[in-house]
GUFI-536173 format. One record per residue (C-alpha): x, y, z. Coordinates in Angstrom, 3 decimals, decimal comma, always signed. Each point is the difference from the previous one (the first is absolute). Last residue first. Layout:
BEGIN
         x         y         z
         X         Y         Z
...
END
This chain:
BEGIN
         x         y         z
   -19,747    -4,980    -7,256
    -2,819    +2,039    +1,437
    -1,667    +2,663    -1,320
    -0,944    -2,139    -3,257
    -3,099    +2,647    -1,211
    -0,360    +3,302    -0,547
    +1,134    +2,547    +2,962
    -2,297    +3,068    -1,452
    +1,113    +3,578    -0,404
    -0,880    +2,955    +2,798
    +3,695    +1,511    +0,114
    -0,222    -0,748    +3,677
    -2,157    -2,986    -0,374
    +3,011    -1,722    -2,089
    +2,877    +0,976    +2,173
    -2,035    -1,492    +3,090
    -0,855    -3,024    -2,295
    +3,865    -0,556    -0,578
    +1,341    +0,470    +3,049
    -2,021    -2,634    +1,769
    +0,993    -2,846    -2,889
    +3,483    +0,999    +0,748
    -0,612    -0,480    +3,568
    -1,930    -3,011    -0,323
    +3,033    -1,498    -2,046
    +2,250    +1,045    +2,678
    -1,908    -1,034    +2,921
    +0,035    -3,417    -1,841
    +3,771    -0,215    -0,376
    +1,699    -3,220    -1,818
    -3,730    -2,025    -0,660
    +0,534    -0,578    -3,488
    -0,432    +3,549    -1,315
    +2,801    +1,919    +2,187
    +2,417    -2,214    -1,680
    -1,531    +1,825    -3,387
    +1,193    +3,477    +0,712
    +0,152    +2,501    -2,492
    -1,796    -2,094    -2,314
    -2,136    -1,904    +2,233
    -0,921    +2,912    +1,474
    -0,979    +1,877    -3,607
    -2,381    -3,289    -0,882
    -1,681    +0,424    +3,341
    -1,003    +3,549    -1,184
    -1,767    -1,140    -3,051
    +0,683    -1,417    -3,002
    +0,263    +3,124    -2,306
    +3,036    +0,966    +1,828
    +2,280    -3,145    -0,768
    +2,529    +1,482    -2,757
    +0,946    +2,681    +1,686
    +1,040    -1,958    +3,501
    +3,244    -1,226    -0,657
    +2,302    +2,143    -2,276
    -2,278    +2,998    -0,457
    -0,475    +0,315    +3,645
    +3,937    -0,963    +0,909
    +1,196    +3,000    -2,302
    -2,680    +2,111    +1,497
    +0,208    -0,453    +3,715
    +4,308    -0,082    -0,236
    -0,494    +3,545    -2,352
    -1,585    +0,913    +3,330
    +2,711    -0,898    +2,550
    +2,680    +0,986    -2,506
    -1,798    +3,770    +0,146
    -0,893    +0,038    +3,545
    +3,535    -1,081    +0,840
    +0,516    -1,802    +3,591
    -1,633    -2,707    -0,300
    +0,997    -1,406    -3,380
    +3,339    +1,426    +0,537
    +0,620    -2,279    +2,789
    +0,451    -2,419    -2,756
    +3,462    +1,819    -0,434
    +2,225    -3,167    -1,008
    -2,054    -2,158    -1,778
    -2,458    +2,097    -1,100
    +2,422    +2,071    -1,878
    -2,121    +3,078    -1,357
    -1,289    +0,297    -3,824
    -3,468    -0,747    -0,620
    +0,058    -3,289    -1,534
    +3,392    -1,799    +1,228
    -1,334    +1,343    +3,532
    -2,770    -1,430    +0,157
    +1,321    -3,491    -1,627
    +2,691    -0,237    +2,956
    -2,685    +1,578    +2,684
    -2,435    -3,087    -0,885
    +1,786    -2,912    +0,171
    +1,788    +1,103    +2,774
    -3,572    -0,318    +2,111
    -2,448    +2,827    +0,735
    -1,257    +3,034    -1,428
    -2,450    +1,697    +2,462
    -2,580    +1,165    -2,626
    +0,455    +4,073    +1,858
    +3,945    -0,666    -0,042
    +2,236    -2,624    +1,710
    -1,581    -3,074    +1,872
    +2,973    -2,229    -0,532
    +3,449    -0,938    -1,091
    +2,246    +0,550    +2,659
    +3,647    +0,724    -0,281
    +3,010    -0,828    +2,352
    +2,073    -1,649    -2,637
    -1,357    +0,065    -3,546
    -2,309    -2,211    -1,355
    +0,450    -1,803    -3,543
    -2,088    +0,767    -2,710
    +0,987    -2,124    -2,742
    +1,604    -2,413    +1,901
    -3,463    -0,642    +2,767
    +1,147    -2,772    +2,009
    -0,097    +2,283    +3,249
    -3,523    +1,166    -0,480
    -0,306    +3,431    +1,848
    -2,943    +0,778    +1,902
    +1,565    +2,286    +2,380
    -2,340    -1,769    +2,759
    -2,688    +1,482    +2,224
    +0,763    +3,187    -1,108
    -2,417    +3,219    +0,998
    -3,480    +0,961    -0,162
    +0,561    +1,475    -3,725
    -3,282    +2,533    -0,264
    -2,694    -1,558    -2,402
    -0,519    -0,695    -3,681
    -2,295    -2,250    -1,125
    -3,086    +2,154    +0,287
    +1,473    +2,968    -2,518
    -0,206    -1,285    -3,258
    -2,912    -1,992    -0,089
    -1,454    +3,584    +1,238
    +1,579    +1,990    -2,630
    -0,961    -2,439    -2,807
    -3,776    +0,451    +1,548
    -0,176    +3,824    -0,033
    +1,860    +0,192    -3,540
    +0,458    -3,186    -1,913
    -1,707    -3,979    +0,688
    +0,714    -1,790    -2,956
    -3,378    -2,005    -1,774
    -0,402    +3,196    -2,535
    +3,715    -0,397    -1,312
    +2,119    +3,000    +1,118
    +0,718    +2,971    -2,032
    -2,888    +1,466    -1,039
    -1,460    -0,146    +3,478
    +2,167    +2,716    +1,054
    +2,521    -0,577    +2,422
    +0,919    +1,486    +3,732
    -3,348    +1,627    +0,567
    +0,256    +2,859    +2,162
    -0,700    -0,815    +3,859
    -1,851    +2,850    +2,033
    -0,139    -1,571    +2,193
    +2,232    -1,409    +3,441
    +1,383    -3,231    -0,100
    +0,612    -1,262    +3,487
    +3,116    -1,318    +1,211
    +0,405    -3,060    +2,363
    +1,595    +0,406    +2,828
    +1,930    -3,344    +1,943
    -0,362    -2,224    +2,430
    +1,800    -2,849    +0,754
    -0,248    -3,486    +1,436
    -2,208    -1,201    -3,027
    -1,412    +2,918    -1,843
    -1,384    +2,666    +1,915
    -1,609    +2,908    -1,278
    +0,687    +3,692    +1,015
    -2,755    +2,215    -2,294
    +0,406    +3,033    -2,075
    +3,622    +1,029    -1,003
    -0,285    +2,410    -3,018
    +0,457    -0,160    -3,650
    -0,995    +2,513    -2,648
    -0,837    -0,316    -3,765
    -0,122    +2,717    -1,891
    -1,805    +3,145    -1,225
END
């Protein structure tokens, strides 16, 4: 028994529309409660905080590349942006990435789209880097961490989409939401 994923409903988001998958049970738990502190979400809820940020890349609108960056400086005809199922964006993030799980995110950050395996090691590595620490304070604590700009009024539709994802994934393994949806 496992966890299966299937396209179930067309939403739109902004000026696009895109499918949003539906979790199909049976779903096995993915910790036992011995190892996580009694306030962290695990199994049914873990997999749902998990799963509502991420969403299908809609395409560049920039290569999100800072040009001042010496550490991690872009490379020629490369974007930065919207790889893998978290959507990985900015220079500052493929350079670290790929330091951590082995690919050159500076000059193959196509990679992160294009390889299931780098596109998922992307979702971890940037989950336990930036959004681990937050789950126990709700949902709106997880968007600010993967996205904060879109927390001060930077994309509405995209907040409310997140928000949207997230109590769909939740009624479908039959969990509750908790509290602080919204960030």
């Amino acid at each position: 028994m496992g966890l299966s994923v299937k396209p179930a409903v067309v939403a739109p988001v902004g000026t696009s529309t895109r499918v949003v998958p539906s979790l199909t049970p049976p779903v096995r738990m993915l910790s036992s409660p011995r190892m996580v502190p009694p306030t962290t979400p695990s199994g049914k809820s873990l997999l749902s905080l998990f799963m509502s940020p991420m969403r299908p890349d809609d395409g560049a609108s920039k290569d999100y590349c800072q040009e001042d960056n010496m550490q991690y400086p872009c490379v020629p005809g490369k974007g930065y942006y919207g790889g893998g199922p978290i959507q990985l964006t900015w220079i500052y993030n493929y350079g670290p990435a790929g330091e951590s799980i082995g690919f050159d995110g500076l000059n193959n950050p196509e990679a992160v789209a294009n390889d299931a395996i780098v596109s998922f090691k992307i979702a971890f590595w940037f989950w336990m880097k930036n959004v681990h620490s937050v789950i126990g304070q709700g949902f709106g604590a997880i968007i600010r961490a993967i996205n904060g700009g879109e927390c001060v009024g930077g994309n509405t539709d995209t907040v409310n989409a997140r928000i949207g994802y997230y109590t769909d994934y939740y009624s479908q393994l039959g969990v509750s939401t908790g509290d602080n949806l919204s960030c």
